[in-house]
N, C-alpha and C positions, 0 to 999 in steps of 0.2 A: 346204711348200706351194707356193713358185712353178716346182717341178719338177712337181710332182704339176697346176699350173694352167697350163704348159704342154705336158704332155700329154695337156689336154682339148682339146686344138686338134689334137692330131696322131692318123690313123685305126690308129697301130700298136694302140693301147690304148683298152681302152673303160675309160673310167673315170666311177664314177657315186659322188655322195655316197649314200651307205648308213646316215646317221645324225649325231645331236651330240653331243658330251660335257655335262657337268652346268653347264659355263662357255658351253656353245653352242659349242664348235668342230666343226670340221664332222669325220666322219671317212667317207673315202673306199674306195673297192674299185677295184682296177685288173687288169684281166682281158685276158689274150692266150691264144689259139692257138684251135682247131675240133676239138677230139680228143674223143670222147667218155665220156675218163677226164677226172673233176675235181678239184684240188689245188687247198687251200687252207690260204694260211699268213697266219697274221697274227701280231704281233710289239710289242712294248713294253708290253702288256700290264699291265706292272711299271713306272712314268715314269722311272723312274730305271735301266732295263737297255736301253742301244741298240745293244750289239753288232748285234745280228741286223736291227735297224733300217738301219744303216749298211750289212752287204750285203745287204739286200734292194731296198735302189734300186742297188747294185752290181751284182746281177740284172737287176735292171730296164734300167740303162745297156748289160749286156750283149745284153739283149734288142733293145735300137734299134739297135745299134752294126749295121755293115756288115761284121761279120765272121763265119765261121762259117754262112753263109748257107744251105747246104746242112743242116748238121746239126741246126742252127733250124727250117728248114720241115717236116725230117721226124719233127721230137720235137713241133711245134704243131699237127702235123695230127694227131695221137694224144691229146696231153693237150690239156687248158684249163685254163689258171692262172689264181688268185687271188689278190691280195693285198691285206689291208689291214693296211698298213703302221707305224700307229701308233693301238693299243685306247685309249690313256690318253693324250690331249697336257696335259690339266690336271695330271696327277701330270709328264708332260713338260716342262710348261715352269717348273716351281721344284724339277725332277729328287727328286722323293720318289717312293717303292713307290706308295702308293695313291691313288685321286681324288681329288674333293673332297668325296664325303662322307663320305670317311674310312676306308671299306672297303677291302678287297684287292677286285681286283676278279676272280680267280682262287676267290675263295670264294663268289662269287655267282653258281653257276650254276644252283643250286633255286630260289632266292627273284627272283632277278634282278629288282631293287631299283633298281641305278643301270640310266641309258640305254648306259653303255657295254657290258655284261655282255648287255642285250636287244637290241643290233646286231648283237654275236659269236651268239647264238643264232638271230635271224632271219637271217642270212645263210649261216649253216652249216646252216640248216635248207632256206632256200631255192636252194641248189646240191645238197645233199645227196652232197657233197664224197664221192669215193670215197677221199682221202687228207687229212690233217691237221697240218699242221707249229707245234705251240706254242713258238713262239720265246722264249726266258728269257735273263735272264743270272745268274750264281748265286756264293757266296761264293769268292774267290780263296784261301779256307784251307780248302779242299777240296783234299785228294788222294785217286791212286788206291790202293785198299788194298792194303797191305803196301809201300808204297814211298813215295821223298820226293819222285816228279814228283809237281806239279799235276794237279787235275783240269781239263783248260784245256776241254775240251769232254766234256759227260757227257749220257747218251740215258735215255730211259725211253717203253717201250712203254705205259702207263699200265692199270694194270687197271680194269673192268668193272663188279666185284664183288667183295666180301669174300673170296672163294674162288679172287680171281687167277687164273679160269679163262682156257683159250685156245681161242677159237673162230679162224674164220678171218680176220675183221677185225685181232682183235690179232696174228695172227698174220703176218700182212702185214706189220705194222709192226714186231715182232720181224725176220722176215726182211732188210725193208728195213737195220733198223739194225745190222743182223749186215753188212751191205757197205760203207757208210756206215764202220762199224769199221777192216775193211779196206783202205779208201784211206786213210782217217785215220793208219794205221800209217807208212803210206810218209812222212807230213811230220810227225807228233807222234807219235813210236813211246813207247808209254806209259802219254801223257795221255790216255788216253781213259776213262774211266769210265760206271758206270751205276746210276741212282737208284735206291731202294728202291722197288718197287712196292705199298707196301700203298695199301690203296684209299683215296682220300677221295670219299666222297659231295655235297662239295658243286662240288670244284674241275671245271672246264671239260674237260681235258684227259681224265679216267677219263667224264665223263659225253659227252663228243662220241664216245668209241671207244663207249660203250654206245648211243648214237644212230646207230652204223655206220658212221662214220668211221675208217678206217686212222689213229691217231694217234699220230705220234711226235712228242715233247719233246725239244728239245736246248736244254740252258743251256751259257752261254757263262763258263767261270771265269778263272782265271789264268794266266800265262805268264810266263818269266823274262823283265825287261827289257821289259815290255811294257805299260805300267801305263794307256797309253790304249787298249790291246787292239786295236791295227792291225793285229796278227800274227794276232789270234785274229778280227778281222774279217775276214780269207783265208780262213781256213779254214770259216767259215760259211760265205762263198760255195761254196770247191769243194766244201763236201759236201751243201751243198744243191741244188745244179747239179747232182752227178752224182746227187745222188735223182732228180730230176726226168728226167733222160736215165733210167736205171734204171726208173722208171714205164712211159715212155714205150716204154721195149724190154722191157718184163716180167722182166728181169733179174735182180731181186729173188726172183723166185717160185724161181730155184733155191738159194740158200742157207737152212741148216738154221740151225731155230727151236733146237736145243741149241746154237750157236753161242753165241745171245743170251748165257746165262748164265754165260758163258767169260769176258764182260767186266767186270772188278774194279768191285764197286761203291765210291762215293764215300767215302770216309772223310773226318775232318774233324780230323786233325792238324797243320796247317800252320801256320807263323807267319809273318809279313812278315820278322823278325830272331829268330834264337834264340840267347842269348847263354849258353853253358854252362861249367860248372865254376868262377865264381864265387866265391873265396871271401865270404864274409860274417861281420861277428861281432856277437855279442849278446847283450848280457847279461853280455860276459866270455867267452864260449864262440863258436869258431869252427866254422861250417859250410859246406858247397858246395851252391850254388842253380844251377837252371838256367832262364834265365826264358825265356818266350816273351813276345815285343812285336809289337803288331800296330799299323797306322797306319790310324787310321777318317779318312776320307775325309770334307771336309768341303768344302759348295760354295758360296761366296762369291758371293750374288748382285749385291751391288753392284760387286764386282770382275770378277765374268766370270770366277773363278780356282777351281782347286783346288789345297787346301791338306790337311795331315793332322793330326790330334790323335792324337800315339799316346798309348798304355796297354800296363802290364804284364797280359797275359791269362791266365797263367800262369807258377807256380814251383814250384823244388821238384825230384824227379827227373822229366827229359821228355826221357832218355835212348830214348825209343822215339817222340818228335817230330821236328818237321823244321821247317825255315826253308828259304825263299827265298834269306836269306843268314844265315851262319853263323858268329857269332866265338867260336873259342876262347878262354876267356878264364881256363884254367888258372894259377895262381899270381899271377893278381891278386885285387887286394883293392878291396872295391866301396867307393867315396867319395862325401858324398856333396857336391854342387857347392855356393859357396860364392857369395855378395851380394856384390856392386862395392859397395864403400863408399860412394861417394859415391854420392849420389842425386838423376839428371840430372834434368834438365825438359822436355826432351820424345822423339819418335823419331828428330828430326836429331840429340840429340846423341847419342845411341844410337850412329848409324852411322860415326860418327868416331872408334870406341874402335878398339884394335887387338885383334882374339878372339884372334890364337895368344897373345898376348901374357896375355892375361887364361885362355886354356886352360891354359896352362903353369904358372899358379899358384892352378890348379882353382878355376878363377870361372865359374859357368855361369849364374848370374843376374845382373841388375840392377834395380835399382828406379828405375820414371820417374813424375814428378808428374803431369803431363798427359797421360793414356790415352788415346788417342783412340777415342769409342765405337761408331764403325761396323767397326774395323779386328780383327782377334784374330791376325792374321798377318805375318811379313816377311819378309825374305830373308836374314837374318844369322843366325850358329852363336852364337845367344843366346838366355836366354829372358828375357824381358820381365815385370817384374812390379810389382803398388803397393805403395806405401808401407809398405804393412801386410803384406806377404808372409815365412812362416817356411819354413823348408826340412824337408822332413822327414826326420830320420836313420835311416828304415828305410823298409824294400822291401815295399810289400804290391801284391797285385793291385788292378788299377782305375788305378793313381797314371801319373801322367805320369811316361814314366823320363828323367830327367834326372840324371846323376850322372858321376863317372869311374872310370879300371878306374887302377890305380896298383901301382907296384912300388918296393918301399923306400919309401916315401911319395912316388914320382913318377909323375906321372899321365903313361901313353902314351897312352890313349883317353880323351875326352869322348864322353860319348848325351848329343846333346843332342834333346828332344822323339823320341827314340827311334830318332835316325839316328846313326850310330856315326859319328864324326872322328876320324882317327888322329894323334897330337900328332908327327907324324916332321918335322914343318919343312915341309913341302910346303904350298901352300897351297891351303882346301877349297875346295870348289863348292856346299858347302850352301847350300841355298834355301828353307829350310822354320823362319822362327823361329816361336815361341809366344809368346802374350804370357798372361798369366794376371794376373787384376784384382785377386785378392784375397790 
């Protein structure tokens, strides 16, 4: 907002409130260039997806900046941009998918119910935008098919109709994202994926291409080492800058619409950790698991922090899965972690235990009397539990994995809350404890 409230002083941008959210925030449109091609993107849609948030005032900054002067004035005298920047700030500001009255607001484009859903349609009706960019951000255990890169960025030309037909609207935006493709290879050769197209009759994106809108869809997934998606907020910008240059020089119009389907659509094999070959036993009888762990994302609003809860999401053979990262863990034997005897009083005296010391003789819990009720997280290779807490001696999906990987009965790895510690004497850097109350 005070970017957006100092660009209403400056004549680079017209920027005009275009509406409010259901809490009354305002939601703005910010508009440059004289071209009589019209491009409009708007972005967060989802409150909780700000990849394409973040470079779209990246564009924006680019746009005022004193650089590039020349090839700015001869892409603004051709197109005229639009942006509004953020559909959902109520789902924005305590970072959940939907408003506040609880909808997607991507499913309200027939009934259009909330005020946010009736902004995106009155203003895309009243530009009658010749292009459409629906900015998302989408599951990081998305990859592309038949392989273990990520889907870090994935396109969809959005169908029309049930029949998936291609007129030349959609076909524009096929085109477009057949180039988009292209550059994309040169810095993520791979990750590039492409959604399923069957129709939905309600959502925004099939029904604005049906309103004549060129509409391309890019969600923003995953990338290695990149878990606040800075990496993946680059590559939003270049490839939505070079669409926009692309518009602007008609460039698009010479790549073939059989490209489109040349790029692997998304598949949804991925896990944060895939821990395989496992042995396990049970019942008296040994067997080999292979688990997939993922770390759900949790946002601390009195902290201002993010933290994760992981879960086992899968077992079993997932010898045709992939992880982010990958421990072999052939020839151990799954343990499971064991209660600090003593049962401290609160999370100062927590921090004062020594963990290798307690990993080394497969301690991955403790029990504290006084929990504190605002907190579920900390920063030690421990998990935190009450009074009343039992461990459980078997692996199923759902469970937080918390256990050790051990040989001859010595533990070399602790998971603890699903991030692997290697017991080699080195000391860790985890930062992600669990506390669990019951």
């Amino acid at each position: 907002m005070p970017v957006i409230q100092k660009w209403q002083n400056d004549d680079l941008f017209e920027v005009n409130q275009v509406g409010t959210s259901i809490e009354g925030r305002d939601l703005y449109l910010l508009s440059i260039g004289s071209g009589e091609t019209d491009v409009f993107l708007w972005s967060q849609m989802h409150g909780d997806e700000s990849t394409a948030t973040m470079a779209i005032f990246d564009i924006l900054n680019f746009l005022a900046h004193d650089s590039f002067q020349k090839e700015k004035e001869t892409m603004l005298k051709k197109v005229k941009l639009h942006f509004l920047p953020m559909l959902n700030p109520d789902g924005a500001e305590v970072f959940q998918r939907r408003n506040s009255l609880g909808i997607d607001v991507n499913r309200d484009a027939l009934r259009l119910q909330s005020p946010e859903a009736k902004t995106l349609k009155r203003v895309r009706d009243s530009l009658e935008a010749d292009f459409g960019f629906n900015l998302h951000d989408q599951s990081r255990y998305y990859n592309t098919e038949g392989s273990e890169n990520p889907a870090t960025i994935s396109f969809l030309a959005p169908a029309y109709n049930y029949e998936k037909s291609i007129n030349d609207v959609r076909g524009n935006a096929m085109k477009l994202i057949v180039q988009m493709n292209q550059l994309l290879q040169e810095f993520a050769p791979g990750n590039v994926g492409r959604y399923n197209d069957d129709f939905e009759p309600r959502a925004f994106g099939d029904n604005i291409q049906k309103w004549g809108t060129s509409t391309i869809l890019i969600e923003s997934g995953g990338f290695s080492g990149d878990p606040e998606k800075q990496e993946i907020r680059k590559l939003n910008f270049l490839t939505i800058l070079s669409a926009i240059f692309s518009i602007a020089e008609e460039e698009y119009e010479s790549m073939a619409i059989a490209d489109y389907s040349k790029i692997p659509e998304n598949d949804s094999k991925l896990y944060d950790l895939k821990i395989k070959g496992l042995q396990y036993a049970l019942f008296g009888e040994q067997y080999i698991l292979d688990l997939g762990i993922n770390h759900s994302e949790v946002y601390t609003q009195n902290e201002k922090q993010l933290f994760y809860r992981s879960y086992i999401a899968d077992q079993g053979d997932l010898s045709t899965n992939f992880g982010y990262n990958t421990l072999d863990a052939s020839g151990f034997d799954f343990e499971p972690g064991k209660i600090y005897a003593e049962v401290l009083p609160n999370l100062d005296a927590v921090e004062k235990l020594n963990f290798s010391d307690l990993h080394s003789k497969g301690v991955a819990y403790v029990r504290v009397q006084n929990l504190p009720k605002d907190r579920s997280y900390f920063n030690y290779p421990i998990v935190v539990v009450g009074e009343n807490f039992k461990v459980s001696e078997e692996i199923k999906v759902g469970m937080n994995p918390t256990f050790f990987l051990t040989k001859a009965g010595k533990p070399h790895y602790a998971v603890i809350n699903g991030f692997v510690v290697p017991l080699d004497g080195e000391a860790s850097n985890f930062r992600n404890g669990f506390i669990i109350r019951n």
